[in-house]
DRENZAKOL-833100 format. One record per residue (C-alpha): x, y, z. Coordinates in steps of 0.02 Angstrom, whole numbers, plus 32768, in hexadecimal, padded with zeros to 4 digits. Example, Ala and Ser with C-alpha at 12.3 -4.5 7.8 and 13.67 -1.06 7.14 Angstrom:
// DRENZAKOL-833100
82677F1F8186;82AC7FCB8165;
This chain:
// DRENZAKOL-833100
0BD96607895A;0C14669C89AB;0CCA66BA8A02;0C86669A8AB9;0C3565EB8A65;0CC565D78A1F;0D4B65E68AAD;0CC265618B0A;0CD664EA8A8C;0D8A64F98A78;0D8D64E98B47;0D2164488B46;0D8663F08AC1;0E2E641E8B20;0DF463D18BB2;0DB363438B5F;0E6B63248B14;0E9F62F88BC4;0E3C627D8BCC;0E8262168B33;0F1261B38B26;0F7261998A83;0FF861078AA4;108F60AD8A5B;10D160098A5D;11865FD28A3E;122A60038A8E;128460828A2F;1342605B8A6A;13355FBF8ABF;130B5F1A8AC6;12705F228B30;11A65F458B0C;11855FFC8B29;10D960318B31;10BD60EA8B2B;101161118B72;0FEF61C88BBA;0F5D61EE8C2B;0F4362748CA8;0F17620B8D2F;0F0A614F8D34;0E5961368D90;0E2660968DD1;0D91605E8D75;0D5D5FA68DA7;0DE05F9B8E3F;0D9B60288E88;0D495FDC8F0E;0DCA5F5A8F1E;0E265F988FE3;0EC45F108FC4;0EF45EB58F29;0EB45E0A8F02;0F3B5D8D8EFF;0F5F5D2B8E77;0F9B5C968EC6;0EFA5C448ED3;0E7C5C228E4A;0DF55C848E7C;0E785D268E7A;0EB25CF38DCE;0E0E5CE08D97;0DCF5D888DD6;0E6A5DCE8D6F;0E325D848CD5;0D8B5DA48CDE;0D945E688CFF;0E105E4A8C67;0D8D5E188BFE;0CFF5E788C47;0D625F248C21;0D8C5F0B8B81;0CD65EBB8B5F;0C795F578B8C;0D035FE48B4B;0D575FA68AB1;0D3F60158A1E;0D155F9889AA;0C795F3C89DC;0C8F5EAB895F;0D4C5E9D89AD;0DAE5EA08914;0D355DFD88E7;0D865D9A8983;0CFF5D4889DA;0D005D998A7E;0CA75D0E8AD8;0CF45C888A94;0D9C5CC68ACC;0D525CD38B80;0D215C178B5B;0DD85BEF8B28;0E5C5C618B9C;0DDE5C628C3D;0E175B9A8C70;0EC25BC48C35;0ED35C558CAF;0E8B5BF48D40;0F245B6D8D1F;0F995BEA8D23;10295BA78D7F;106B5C6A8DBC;10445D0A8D95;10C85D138D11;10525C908CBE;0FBA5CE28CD2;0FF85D698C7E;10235D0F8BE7;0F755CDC8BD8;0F2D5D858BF8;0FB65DC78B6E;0F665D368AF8;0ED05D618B0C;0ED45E208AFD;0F535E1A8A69;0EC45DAE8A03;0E795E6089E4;0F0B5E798964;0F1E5F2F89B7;0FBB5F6E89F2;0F715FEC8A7A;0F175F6E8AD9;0F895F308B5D;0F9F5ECF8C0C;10265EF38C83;103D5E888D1D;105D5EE68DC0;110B5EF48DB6;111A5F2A8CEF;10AA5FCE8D11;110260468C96;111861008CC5;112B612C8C0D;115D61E58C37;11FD61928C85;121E60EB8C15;125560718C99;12705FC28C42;12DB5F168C40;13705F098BB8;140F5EBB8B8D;143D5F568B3A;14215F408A86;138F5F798A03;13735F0E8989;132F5F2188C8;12FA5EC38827;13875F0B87A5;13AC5EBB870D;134F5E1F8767;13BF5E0C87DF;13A15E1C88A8;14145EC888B6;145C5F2B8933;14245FD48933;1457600F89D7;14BD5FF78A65;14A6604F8B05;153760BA8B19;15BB60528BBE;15545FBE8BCE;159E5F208BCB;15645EF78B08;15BD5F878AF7;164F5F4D8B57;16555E998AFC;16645F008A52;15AE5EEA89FA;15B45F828975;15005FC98944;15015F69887F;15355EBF88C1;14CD5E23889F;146D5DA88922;147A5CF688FF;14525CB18990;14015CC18A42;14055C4E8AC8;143C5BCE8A60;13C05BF989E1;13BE5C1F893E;138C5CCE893F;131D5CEC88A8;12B95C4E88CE;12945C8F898E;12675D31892C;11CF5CCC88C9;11B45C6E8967;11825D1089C1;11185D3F893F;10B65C94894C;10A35CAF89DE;103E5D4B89D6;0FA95D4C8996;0FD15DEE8941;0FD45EAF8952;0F8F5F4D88F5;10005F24886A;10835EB08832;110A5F3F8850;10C65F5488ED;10C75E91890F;118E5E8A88D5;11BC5F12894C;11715EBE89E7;11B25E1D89AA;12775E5F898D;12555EBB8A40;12295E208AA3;12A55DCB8A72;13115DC58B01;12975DE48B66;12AD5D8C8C2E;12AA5DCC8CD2;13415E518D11;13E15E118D62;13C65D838CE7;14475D638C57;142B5D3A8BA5;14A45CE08B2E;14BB5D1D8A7C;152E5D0989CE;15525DA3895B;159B5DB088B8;16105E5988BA;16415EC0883D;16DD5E4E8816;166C5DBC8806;16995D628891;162A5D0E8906;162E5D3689C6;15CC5D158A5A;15A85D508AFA;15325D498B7C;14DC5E048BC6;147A5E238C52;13CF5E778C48;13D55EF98CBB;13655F958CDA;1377603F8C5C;132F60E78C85;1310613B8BDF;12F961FC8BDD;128F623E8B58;12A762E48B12;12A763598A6C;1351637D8A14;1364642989A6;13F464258930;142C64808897;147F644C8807;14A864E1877B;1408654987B2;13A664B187B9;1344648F886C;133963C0889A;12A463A08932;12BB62F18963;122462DE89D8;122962468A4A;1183624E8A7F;10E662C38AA0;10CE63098B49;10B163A08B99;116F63A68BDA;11AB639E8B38;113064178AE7;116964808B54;122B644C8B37;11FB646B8A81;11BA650C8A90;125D654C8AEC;12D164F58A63;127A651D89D2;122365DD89F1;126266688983;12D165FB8938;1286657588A9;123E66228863;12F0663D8828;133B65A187D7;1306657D8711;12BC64BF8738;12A0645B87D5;12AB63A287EE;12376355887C;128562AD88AB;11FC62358902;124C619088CD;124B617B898E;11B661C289B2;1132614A8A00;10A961C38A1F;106D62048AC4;0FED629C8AF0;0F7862DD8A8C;0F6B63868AC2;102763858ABF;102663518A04;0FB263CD89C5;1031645C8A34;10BD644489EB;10646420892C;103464CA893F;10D3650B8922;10D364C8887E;100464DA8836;0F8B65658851;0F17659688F3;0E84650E8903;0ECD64AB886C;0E6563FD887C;0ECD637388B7;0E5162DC88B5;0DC96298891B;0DA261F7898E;0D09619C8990;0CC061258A05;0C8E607189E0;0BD360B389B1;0C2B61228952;0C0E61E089A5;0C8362508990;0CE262538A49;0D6D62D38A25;0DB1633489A4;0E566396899B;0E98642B8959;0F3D64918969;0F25651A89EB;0EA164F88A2F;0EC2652E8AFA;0F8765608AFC;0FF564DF8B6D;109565428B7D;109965F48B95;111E66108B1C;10F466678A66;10CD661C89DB;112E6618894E;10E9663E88A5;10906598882E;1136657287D5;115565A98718;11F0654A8705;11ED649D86C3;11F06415873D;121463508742;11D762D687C1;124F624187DA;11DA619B880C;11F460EB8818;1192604E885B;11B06099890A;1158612B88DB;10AD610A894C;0FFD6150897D;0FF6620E89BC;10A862278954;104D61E088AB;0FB6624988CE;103862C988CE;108E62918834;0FF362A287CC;0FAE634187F0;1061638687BB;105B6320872B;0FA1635186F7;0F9F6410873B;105F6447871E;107463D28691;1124638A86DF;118E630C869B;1190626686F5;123A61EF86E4;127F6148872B;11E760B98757;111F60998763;10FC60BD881C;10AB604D889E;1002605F8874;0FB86067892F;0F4E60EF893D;0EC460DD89B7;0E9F61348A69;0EA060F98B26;0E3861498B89;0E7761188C2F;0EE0608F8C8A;0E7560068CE4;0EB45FD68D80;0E9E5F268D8B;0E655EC98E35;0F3D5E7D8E54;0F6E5F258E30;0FA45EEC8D6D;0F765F7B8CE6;0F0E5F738C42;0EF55FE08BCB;0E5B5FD38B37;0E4860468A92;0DBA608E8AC7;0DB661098A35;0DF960F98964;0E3461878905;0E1A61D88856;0E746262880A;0E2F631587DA;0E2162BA8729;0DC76229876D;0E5361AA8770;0E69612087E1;0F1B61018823;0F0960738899;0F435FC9882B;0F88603287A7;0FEF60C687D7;103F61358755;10A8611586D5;114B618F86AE;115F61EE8607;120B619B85FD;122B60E8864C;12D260EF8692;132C606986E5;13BB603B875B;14425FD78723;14C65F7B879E;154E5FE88727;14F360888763;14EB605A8817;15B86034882E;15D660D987C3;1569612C8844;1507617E87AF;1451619D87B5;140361AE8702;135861E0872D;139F6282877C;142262B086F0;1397627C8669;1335630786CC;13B9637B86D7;13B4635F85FD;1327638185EE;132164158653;13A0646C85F8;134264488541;12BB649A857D;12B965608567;12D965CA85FC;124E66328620;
């Protein structure tokens, strides 16, 4: 193939990229579902013809709602056996179900049922008023994030002045209880109640996320176990939280640390201005995506190229006959105008955990299979499949299908299985209250063992 060939190729891939979204699923800070979808555009596909939205009031609206449900993921799902679910059958089940449906808020459980049967953590429903900008995380929370550590419900976080905050929950307490509730056994509840996601990781996280889930402006009641072991309670409000992604560039003793919140083409671009000229001169680099939910392809394979080779093979997605409908490489058409810095010769270590999702564990494993880097902390999410686009459905709710699976450049399938870390390393409620972070100064170890170049 000659260079004109070439370039055309490289061109036509590009623009297929656009067209391909690679999504996450849980909140990373909060106590809230976060899905992290990225398209272009958001086309109508069925709706299009629809001039006002059907109400769901009535059960011929509901109906229409459930059935363009069903239709959509009928004709696009990747998998045309449906993860073994019988397709039909669930249309059999869920379709009387969603014609009872006392309010919308109802309907949407049953649409949620029926979608989540798929086992498949990309595949989502969003009623009208949950539509997710996921450039600009918008979402309900009482101000907490919550973990499994030491199997206990833990604290993680606490957003910074709000009124958790204010009643004195430290990130490394313990809840026991929530509205009344004993916490651990609502946990297991939420998981019955799902039929299940990509993985069990996967089905944990969106479990511990929903939680406290309810309606803003609306207060939940819980009981923590502090640090002193005594046992308080209050009741918090859910209330609305703007989350700003970005990319953060420290150093630490002439090591560089990327945490990368997400991939878009903002922050490949914010990358390329924090990072240019300057992880060519430290003697080992830590990339930090134990936040990272994943987000645009294109975007990924940008900023991977600071790291790997020109047209270093990234993976490929295949359609549910099985044709190859994309694959991606590192610089393929440039989107930033800023040089490139050099493929890295300094050793590098990729800090992942069960949050770790989609585009950022596509990520994860070329470094791990083309720059040989170190992985620490937890086995990732496992949820690796591609949206094309986000159906607009005919009450103005949302759904997105996996329309497309993934396989590495070696073949390997992440999507229920994700990748496992050279060194498991986790948490401890001891760790949390100290404020110390072992994955990262288990990195920095083995950073300086390693011979400077």
């Amino acid at each position: 193939m000659g260079r004109v060939e070439k370039r055309r190729e490289r061109r036509r891939q590009s623009d297929s990229i656009w067209q391909v979204s690679i999504a996450a699923i849980i909140s990373l800070f909060f106590v809230s579902s976060v899905p992290f979808p990225h398209l272009r555009a958001f086309p109508r596909t069925y709706a299009a013809g629809i001039d006002s939205a059907v109400s769901t009031a009535n059960t011929e609206g509901r109906l229409a709602v459930f059935d363009d449900v069903w239709q959509t993921v009928n004709d696009r799902y990747y998998d045309e056996n449906f993860h073994g679910v019988n397709w039909w059958a669930q249309r059999a089940q869920f379709r009387s179900q969603a014609a009872d449906a006392r309010d919308p808020d109802e309907l949407y459980a049953v649409l949620r049922r029926l979608v989540n049967s798929l086992r498949d953590a990309h595949t989502r429903v969003y009623a009208p008023e949950q539509k997710f900008d996921w450039e600009h995380p918008r979402f309900v929370t009482v101000g907490l994030s919550l973990r499994e550590i030491e199997g206990q419900i833990t604290v993680a976080a606490v957003e910074r002045g709000s009124e958790a905050a204010q009643k004195g929950i430290r990130a490394g307490d313990l809840l026991k209880t929530i509205n009344g509730g004993d916490a651990l056994a609502a946990l297991e509840r939420k998981l019955g109640e799902q039929s299940g996601s990509s993985t069990p990781q996967a089905a944990r996280l969106l479990a511990l996320s929903s939680l406290a889930a309810g309606p803003p402006e609306t207060a939940v009641s819980i009981q923590w176990l502090g640090h002193d072991n005594r046992l308080r309670q209050a009741n918090l409000q859910r209330h609305w939280q703007q989350r700003t992604l970005g990319v953060h560039v420290t150093r630490h003793n002439g090591v560089a640390v990327i945490a990368i919140d997400a991939f878009t083409r903002t922050l490949a671009a914010e990358f390329a201005r924090q990072t240019t000229g300057k992880i060519a001169r430290v003697h080992g680099i830590v990339i930090d995506l134990r936040n990272n939910g994943g987000g645009d392809a294109q975007a990924m394979a940008e900023i991977a190229t600071a790291f790997l080779p020109l047209a270093t093979r990234l993976g490929q997605f295949t359609d549910r006959h099985g044709n190859v409908a994309l694959k991606i490489e590192t610089g393929v058409t440039p989107l930033l105008d800023h040089p490139r810095n050099p493929s890295v010769q300094v050793p590098i270590v990729v800090l992942a955990n069960e949050r770790t999702s989609s585009a950022a564990e596509i990520f994860l494993a070329a470094l791990k299979q083309t720059a040989h880097a170190t992985i620490l902390g937890g086995q990732t999410c496992g949820c690796v499949l591609a949206v094309r686009t986000r159906h607009a459905l005919p009450d103005g709710g949302e759904l997105e299908v996996s329309e497309l699976d993934y396989h590495t450049a070696l073949g390997v399938r992440l999507e229920g299985a994700g990748i496992t870390p050279d060194e498991v390393i986790s948490a401890t409620r001891r760790d949390i209250y100290a404020g110390r972070d072992r994955p990262l100064q288990s990195a920095f170890t083995r950073i300086k063992s390693h011979p400077h170049p």
